[in-house]
C-alpha atoms as one frame of an Amber mdcrd trajectory, in Angstrom:
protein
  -5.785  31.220  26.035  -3.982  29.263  28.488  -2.106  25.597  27.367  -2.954
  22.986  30.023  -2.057  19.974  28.342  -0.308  18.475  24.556  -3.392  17.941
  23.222  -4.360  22.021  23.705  -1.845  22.172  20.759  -3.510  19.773  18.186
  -5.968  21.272  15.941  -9.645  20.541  17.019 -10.960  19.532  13.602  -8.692
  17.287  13.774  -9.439  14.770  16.602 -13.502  15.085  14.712 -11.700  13.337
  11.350  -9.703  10.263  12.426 -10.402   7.462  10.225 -10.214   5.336  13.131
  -9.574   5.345  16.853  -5.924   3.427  17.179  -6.782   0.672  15.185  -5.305
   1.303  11.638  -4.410  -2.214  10.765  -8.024  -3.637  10.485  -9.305   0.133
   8.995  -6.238  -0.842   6.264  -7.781  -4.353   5.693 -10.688  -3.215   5.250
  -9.101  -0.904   3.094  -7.195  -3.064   0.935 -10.580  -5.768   0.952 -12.432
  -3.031  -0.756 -10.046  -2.589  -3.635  -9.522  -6.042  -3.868 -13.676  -5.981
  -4.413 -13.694  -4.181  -6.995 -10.686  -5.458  -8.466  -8.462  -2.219  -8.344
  -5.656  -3.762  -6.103  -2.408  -3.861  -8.644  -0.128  -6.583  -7.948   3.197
  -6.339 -10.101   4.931  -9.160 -11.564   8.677  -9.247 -10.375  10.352  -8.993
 -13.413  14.176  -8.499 -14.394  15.238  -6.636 -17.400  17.970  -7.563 -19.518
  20.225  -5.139 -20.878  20.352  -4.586 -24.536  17.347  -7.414 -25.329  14.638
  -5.208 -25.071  11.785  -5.972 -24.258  12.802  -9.313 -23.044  12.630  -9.662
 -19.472  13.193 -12.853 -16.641  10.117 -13.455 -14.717  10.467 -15.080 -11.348
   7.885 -17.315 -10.954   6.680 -17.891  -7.035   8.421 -21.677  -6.975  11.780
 -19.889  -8.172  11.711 -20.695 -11.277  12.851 -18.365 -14.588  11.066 -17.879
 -17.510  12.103 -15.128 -20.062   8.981 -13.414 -21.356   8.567 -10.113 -23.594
């Protein structure tokens, strides 16, 4: 087998199983919709431990505000 070209190299299964054709960012949303559909998109709160006061924590609320919560 003669190489003519990069793509001779690439598996041929592989070009069959692209999830999409260059556009990954609306294949993602889409993606991300989904989960947030069925309500398995996880969105952690940004917490701060403090040492030693277990399991007391500082939350940081979006407006910038603290609260300490356990």
């Amino acid at each position: 087998m003669r190489l003519t070209s990069i793509a001779d190299l690439q598996c041929p299964s592989s070009r069959s199983r692209s999830p999409v054709d260059g556009d990954y960012r609306s294949y993602f949303e889409a993606a991300v919709a989904r989960l947030h559909g069925e309500r398995r998109y996880r969105v952690f709160a940004d917490i701060e431990r403090i040492s030693g006061r277990f399991p007391t924590a500082k939350w940081r609320q979006p407006d910038g505000k603290t609260a300490e919560i356990t």
